[in-house]
PyMOL commands that place a pseudoatom at each C-alpha (Angstrom):
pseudoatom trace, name=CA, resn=UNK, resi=1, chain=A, elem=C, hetatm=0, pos=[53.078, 128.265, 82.161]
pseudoatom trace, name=CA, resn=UNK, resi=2, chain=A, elem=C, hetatm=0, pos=[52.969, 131.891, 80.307]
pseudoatom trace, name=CA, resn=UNK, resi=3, chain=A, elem=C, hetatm=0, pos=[55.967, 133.160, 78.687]
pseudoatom trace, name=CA, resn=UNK, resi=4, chain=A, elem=C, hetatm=0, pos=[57.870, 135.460, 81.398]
pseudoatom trace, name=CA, resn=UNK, resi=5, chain=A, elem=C, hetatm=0, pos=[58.492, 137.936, 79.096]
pseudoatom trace, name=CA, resn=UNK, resi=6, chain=A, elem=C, hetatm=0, pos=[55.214, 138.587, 76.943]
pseudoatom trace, name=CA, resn=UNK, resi=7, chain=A, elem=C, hetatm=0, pos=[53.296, 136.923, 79.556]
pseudoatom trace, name=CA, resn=UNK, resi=8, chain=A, elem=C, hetatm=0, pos=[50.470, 136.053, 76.747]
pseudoatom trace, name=CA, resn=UNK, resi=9, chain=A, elem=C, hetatm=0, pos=[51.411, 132.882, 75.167]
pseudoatom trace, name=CA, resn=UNK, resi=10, chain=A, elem=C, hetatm=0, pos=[52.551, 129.333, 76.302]
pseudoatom trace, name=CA, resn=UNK, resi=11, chain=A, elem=C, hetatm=0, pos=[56.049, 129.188, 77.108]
pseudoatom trace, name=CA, resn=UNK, resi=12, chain=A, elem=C, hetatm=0, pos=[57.134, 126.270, 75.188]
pseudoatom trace, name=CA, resn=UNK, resi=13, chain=A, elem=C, hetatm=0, pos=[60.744, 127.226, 74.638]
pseudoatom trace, name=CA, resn=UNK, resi=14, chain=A, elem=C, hetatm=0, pos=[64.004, 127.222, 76.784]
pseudoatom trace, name=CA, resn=UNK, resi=15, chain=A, elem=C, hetatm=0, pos=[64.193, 129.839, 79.042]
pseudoatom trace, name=CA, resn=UNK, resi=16, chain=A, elem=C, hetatm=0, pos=[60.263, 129.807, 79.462]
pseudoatom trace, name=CA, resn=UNK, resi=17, chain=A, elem=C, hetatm=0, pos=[59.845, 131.793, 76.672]
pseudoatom trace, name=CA, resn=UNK, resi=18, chain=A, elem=C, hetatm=0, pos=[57.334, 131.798, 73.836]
pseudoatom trace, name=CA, resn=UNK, resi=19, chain=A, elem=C, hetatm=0, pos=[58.408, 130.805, 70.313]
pseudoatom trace, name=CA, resn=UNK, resi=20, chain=A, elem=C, hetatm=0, pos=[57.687, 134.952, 69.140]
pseudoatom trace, name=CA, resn=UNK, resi=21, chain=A, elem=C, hetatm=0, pos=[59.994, 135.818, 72.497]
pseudoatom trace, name=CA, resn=UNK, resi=22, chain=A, elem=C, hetatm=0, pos=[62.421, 133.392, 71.815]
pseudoatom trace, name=CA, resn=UNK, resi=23, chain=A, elem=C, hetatm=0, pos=[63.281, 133.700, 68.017]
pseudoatom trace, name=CA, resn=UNK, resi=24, chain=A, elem=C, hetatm=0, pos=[63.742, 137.889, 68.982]
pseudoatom trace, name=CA, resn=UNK, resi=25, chain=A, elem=C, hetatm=0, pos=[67.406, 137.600, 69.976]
pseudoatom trace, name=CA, resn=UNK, resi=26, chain=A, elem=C, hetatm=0, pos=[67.288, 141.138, 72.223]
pseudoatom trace, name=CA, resn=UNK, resi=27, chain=A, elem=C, hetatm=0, pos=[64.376, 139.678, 74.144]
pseudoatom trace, name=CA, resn=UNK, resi=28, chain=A, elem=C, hetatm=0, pos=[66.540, 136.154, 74.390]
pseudoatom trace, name=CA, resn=UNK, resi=29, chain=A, elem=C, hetatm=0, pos=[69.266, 137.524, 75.747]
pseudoatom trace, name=CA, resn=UNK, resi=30, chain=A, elem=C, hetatm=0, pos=[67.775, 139.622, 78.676]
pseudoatom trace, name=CA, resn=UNK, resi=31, chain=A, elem=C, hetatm=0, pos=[66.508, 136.084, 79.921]
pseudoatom trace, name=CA, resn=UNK, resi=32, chain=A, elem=C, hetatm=0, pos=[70.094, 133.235, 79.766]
pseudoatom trace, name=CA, resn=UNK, resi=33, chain=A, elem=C, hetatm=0, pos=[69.545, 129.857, 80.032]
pseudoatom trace, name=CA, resn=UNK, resi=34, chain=A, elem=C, hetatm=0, pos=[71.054, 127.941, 83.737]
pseudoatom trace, name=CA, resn=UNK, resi=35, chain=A, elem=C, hetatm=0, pos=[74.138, 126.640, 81.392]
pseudoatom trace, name=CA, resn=UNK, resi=36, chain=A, elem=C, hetatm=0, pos=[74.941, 130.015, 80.011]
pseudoatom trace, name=CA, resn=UNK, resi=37, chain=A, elem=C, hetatm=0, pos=[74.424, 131.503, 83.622]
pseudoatom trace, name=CA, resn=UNK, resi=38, chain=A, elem=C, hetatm=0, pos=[76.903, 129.144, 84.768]
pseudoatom trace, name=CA, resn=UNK, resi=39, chain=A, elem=C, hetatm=0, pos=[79.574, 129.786, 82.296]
pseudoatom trace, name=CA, resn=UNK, resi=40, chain=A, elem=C, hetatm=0, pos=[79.531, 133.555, 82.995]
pseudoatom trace, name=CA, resn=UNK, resi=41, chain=A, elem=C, hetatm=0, pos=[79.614, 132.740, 86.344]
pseudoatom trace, name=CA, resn=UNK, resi=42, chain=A, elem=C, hetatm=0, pos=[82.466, 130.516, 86.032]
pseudoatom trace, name=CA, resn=UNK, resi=43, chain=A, elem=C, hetatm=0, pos=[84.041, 133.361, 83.756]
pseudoatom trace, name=CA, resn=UNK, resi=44, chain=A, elem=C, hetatm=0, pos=[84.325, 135.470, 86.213]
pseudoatom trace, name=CA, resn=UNK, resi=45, chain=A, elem=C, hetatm=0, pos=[86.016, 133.450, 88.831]
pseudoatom trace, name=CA, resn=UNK, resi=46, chain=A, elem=C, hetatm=0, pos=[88.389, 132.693, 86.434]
pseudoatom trace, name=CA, resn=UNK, resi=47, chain=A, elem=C, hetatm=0, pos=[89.226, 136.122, 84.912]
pseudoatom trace, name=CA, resn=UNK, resi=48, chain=A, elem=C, hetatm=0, pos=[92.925, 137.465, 86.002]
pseudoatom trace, name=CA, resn=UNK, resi=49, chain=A, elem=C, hetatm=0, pos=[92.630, 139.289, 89.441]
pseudoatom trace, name=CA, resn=UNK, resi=50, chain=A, elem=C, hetatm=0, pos=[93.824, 142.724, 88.721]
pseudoatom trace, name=CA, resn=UNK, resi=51, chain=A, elem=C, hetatm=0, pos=[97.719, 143.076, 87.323]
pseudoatom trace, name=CA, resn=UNK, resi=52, chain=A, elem=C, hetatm=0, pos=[100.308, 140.410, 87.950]
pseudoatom trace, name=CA, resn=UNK, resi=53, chain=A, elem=C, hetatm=0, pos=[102.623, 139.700, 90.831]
pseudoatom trace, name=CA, resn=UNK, resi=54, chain=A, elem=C, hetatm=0, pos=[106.642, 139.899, 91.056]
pseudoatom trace, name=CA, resn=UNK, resi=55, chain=A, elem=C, hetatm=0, pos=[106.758, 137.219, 94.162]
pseudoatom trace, name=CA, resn=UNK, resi=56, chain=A, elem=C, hetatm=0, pos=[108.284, 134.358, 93.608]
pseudoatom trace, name=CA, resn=UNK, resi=57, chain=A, elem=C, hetatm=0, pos=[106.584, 131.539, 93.258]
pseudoatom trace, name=CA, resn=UNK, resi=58, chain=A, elem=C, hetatm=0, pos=[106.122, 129.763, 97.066]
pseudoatom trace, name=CA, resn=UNK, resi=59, chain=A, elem=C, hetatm=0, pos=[107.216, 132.767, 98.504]
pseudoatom trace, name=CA, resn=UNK, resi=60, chain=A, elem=C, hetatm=0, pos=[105.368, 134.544, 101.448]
pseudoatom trace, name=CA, resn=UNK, resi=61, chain=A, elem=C, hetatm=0, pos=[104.644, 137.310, 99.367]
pseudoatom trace, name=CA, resn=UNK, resi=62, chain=A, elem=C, hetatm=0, pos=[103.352, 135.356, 96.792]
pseudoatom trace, name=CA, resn=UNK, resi=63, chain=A, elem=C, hetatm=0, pos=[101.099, 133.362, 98.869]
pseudoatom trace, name=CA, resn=UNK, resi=64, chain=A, elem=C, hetatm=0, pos=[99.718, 136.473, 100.539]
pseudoatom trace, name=CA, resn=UNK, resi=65, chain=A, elem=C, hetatm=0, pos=[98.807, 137.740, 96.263]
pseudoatom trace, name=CA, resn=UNK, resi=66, chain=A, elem=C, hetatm=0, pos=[97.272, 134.716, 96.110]
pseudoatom trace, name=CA, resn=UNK, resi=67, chain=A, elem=C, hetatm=0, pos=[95.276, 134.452, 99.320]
pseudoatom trace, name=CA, resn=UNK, resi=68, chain=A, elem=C, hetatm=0, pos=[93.996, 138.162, 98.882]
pseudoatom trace, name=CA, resn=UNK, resi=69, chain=A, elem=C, hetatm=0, pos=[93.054, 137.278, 95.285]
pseudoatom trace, name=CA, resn=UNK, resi=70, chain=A, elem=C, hetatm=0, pos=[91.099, 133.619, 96.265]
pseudoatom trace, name=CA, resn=UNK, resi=71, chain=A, elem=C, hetatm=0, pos=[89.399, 135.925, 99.016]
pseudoatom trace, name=CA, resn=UNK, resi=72, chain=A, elem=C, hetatm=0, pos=[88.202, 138.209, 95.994]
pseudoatom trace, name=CA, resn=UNK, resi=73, chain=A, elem=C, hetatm=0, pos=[86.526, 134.699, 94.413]
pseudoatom trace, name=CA, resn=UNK, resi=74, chain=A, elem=C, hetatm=0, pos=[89.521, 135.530, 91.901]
pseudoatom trace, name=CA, resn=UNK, resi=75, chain=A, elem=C, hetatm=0, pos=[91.682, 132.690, 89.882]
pseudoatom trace, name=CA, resn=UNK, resi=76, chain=A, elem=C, hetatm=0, pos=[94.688, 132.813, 92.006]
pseudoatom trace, name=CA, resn=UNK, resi=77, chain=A, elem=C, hetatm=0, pos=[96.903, 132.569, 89.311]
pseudoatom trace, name=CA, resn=UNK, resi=78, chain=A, elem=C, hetatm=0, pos=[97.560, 135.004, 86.742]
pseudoatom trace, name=CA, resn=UNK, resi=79, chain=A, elem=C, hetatm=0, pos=[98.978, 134.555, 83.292]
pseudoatom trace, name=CA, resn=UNK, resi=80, chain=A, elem=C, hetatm=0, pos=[101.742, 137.185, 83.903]
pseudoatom trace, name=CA, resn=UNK, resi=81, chain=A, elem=C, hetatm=0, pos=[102.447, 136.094, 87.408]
pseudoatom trace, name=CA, resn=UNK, resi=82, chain=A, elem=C, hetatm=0, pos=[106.813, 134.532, 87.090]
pseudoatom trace, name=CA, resn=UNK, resi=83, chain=A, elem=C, hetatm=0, pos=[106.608, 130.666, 87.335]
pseudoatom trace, name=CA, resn=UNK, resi=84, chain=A, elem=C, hetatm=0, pos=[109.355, 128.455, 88.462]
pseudoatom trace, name=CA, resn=UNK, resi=85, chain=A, elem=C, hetatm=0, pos=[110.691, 128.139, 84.809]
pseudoatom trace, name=CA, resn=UNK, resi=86, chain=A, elem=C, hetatm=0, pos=[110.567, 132.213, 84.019]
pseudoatom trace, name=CA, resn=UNK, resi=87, chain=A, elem=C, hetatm=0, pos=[112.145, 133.017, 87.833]
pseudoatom trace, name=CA, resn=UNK, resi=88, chain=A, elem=C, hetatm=0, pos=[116.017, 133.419, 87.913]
pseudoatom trace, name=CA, resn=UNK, resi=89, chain=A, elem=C, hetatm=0, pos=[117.398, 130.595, 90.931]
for i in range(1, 89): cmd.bond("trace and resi %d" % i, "trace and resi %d" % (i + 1))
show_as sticks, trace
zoom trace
């Protein structure tokens, strides 16, 4: 198999790239590897989905935040969002 990115020389590193392709760290990067694919992707889910909530935790508001942000292949929690130990009873 030919490197995809020179297309000249045997691809005998990861991410089918030559061993000129593949030590040139711009050229590396334009082509990630499945596990670093995977982390980004996995990044992203779990990135913060926009600015926190005030709901109460188990409240119907709350649970519509939280809905609207698993619908937006969000992390339905947030690190600001109150928790049962920061919400006044």
């Amino acid at each position: 198999m030919k490197c995809q990115h020179c297309k000249e020389k045997e691809a005998n590193r990861p991410r089918d790239l030559c061993w000129t392709c593949f030590e040139d760290r711009e050229v590396r990067d334009l082509y990630p590897s499945e596990g670093e694919a995977r982390r980004e992707l996995a990044a992203n889910r779990a990135r913060p989905f926009g600015t926190p909530t005030l709901a109460r935790p188990g409240s119907e508001a709350k649970i519509r935040v939280m809905i609207a942000r698993a619908e937006a292949n969000r992390s339905i929690f947030h690190p600001g969002d109150p928790t049962i130990e920061t919400t006044p009873v």
